[in-house]
C-alpha positions in Angstrom: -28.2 27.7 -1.0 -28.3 25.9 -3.9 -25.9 23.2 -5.0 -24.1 23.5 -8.3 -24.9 19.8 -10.2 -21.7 17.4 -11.1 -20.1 18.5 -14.1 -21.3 15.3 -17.1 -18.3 12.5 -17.0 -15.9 13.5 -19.9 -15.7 10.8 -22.3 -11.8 10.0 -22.9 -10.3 9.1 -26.4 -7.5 7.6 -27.6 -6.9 8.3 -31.5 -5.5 6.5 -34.0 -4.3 7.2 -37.7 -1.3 7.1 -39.5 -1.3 10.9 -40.6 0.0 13.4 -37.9 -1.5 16.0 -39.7 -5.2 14.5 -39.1 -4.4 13.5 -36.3 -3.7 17.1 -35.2 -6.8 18.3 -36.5 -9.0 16.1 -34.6 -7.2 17.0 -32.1 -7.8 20.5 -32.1 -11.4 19.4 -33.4 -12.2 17.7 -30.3 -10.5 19.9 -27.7 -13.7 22.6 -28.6 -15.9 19.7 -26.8 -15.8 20.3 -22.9 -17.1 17.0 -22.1 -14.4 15.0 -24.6 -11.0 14.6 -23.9 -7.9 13.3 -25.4 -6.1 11.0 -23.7 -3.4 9.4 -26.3 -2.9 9.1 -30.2 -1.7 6.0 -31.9 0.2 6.4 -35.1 -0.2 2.3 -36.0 -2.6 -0.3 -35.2 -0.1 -1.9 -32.9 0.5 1.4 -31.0 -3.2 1.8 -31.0 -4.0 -1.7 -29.1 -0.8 -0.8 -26.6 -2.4 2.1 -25.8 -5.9 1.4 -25.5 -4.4 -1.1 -22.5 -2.6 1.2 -20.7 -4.9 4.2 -21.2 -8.3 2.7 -20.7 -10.1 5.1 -23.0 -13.5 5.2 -23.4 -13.5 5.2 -27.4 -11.2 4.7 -29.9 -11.3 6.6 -32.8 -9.9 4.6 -35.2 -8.8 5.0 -38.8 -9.1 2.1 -41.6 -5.7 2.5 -43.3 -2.3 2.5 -41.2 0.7 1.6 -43.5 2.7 -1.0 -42.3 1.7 -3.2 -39.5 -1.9 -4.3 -38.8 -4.8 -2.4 -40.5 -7.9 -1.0 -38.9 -9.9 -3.9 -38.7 -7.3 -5.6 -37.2 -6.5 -3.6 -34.1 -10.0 -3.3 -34.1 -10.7 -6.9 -33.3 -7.9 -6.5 -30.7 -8.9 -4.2 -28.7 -12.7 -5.6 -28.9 -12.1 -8.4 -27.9 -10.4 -7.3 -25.0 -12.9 -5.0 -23.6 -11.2 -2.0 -22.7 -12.7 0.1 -25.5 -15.5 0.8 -28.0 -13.9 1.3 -30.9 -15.4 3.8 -33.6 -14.1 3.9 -37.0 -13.9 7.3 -38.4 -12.7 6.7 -41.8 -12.7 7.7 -45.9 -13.6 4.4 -47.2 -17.2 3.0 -47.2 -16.9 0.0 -49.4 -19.2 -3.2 -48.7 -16.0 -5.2 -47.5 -14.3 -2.4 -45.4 -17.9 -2.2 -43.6 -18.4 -5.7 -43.1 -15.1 -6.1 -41.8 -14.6 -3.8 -39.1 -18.6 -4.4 -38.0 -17.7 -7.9 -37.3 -14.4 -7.6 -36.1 -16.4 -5.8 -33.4 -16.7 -1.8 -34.2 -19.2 -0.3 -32.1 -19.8 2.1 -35.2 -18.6 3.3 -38.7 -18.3 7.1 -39.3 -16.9 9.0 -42.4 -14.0 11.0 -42.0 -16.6 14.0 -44.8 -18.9 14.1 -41.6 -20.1 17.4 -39.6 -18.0 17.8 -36.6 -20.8 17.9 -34.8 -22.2 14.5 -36.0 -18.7 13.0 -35.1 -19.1 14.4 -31.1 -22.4 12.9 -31.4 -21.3 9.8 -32.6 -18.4 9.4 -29.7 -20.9 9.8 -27.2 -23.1 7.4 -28.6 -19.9 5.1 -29.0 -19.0 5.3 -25.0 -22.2 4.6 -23.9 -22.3 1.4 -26.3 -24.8 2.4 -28.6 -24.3 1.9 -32.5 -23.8 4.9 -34.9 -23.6 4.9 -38.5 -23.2 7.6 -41.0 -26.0 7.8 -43.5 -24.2 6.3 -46.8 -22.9 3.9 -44.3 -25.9 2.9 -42.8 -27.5 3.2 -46.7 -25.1 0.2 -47.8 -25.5 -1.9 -45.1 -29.6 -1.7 -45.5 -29.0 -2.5 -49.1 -27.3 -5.3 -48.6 -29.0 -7.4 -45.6 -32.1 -6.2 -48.7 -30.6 -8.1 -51.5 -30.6 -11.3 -52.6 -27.5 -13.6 -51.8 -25.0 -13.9 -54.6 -25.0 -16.9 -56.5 -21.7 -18.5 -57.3 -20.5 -21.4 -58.9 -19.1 -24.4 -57.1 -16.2 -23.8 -58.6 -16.2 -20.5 -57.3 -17.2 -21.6 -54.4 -14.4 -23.7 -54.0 -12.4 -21.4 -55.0 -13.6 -18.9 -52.1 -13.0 -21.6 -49.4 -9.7 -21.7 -51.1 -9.0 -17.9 -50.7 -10.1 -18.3 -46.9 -7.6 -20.6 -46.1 -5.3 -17.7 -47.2 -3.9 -19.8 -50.0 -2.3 -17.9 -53.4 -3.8 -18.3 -56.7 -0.8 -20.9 -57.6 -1.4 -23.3 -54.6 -5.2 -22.7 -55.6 -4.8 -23.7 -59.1 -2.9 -26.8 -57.4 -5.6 -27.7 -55.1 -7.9 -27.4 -57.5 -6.1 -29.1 -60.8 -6.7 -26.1 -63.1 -4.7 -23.4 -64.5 -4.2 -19.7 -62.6 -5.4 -18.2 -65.7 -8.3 -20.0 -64.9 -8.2 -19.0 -61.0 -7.8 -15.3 -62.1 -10.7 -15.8 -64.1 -12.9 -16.7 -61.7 -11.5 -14.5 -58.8 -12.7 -11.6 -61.4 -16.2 -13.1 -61.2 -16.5 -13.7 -58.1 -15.1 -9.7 -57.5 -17.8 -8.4 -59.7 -20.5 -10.8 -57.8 -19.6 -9.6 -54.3 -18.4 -6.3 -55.1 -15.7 -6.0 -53.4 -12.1 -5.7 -55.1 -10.0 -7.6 -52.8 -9.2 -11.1 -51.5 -9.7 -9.9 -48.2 -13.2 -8.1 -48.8 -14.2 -11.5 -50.8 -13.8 -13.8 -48.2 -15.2 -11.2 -45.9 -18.3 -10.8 -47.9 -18.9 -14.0 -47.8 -18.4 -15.0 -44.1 -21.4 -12.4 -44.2 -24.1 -13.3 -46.8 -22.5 -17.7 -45.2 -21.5 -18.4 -48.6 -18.8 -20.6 -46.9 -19.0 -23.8 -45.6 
């Protein structure tokens, strides 16, 4: 008589993304996959890190963008740093900062919401057994980048980036620094276009990365 082998270990996710509409359709999406299951859906970062501690999934799909409350990257770092999940992002924006972000707040990968379904199932098992996945742009930009050259700034604009990562405003900047805001707005837009990124957030992220702070 021969013995039927164990059926694989279904690989349990918990999503997360603002939309109850997408959230729907990955449901459905992954419900085709006999070895994925379901487990919960977060509408918020905060729901998302809740559940990821009661539910002890074995990925979290997790969206960028969540309205009010934490972000992405932020629930992200939450629920990496307390083990109970690898998180995958699964996403619509690819910028240099959004990458850098949610790689270092500890995203096991970083996939594009414009993907195949069938690279996404791919990617999720990758994701539960630890291993990294990337979509191609993504993985295109973040070659580019550790390829380039480091930025070169300024000191003022470097002292005007240590500034930003303090979290001060551009009027306690200007303060700090004894010139005008016009002259803080000024360099913020250079230091924008040298980083490209378009956000305070993505600046000071960007250059955590390439150690352009102290």
């Amino acid at each position: 008589m021969t013995e039927t082998p164990p059926a694989p270990a279904r690989v349990r996710i918990l999503l997360c993304d603002d939309h109850v509409v997408v959230r729907a359709g990955l449901l459905a999406l992954l419900g085709s996959e006999p070895d994925i299951e379901v487990v919960g859906e977060a509408g918020s970062g905060e729901e998302a890190v809740v559940l990821a501690a009661r539910l002890a999934p074995d990925v979290v799909l997790m969206d960028l963008q969540l309205g009010e409350g934490i972000d992405g990257v932020e629930a992200t770092r939450r629920i990496a740093a307390d083990g109970t999940a690898h998180v995958l992002v699964l996403t619509t924006y690819d910028t240099d900062a959004d990458i850098t972000r949610a790689i270092e707040a500890g995203a096991t990968g970083y996939l594009l919401k414009a993907e195949r379904p069938e690279e996404l199932f791919a990617a999720i098992r990758s994701a539960a057994q630890g291993r990294t996945t990337l979509s191609a742009p993504v993985a295109s930009r973040v070659m580019a980048r550790m390829r380039s050259p480091r930025p070169s700034l300024t000191d003022r604009e470097r002292d005007i980036l240590a500034q930003l990562s303090q979290g001060l405003g551009n009027r306690d900047i200007a303060r700090a620094l004894f010139i005008s805001e016009a002259t803080v707005k000024t360099h913020l837009s250079r230091i924008y276009d040298k980083l490209g990124v378009d956000t305070r957030a993505g600046a000071v992220a960007v250059a955590k990365e390439q150690r352009l702070l102290p």
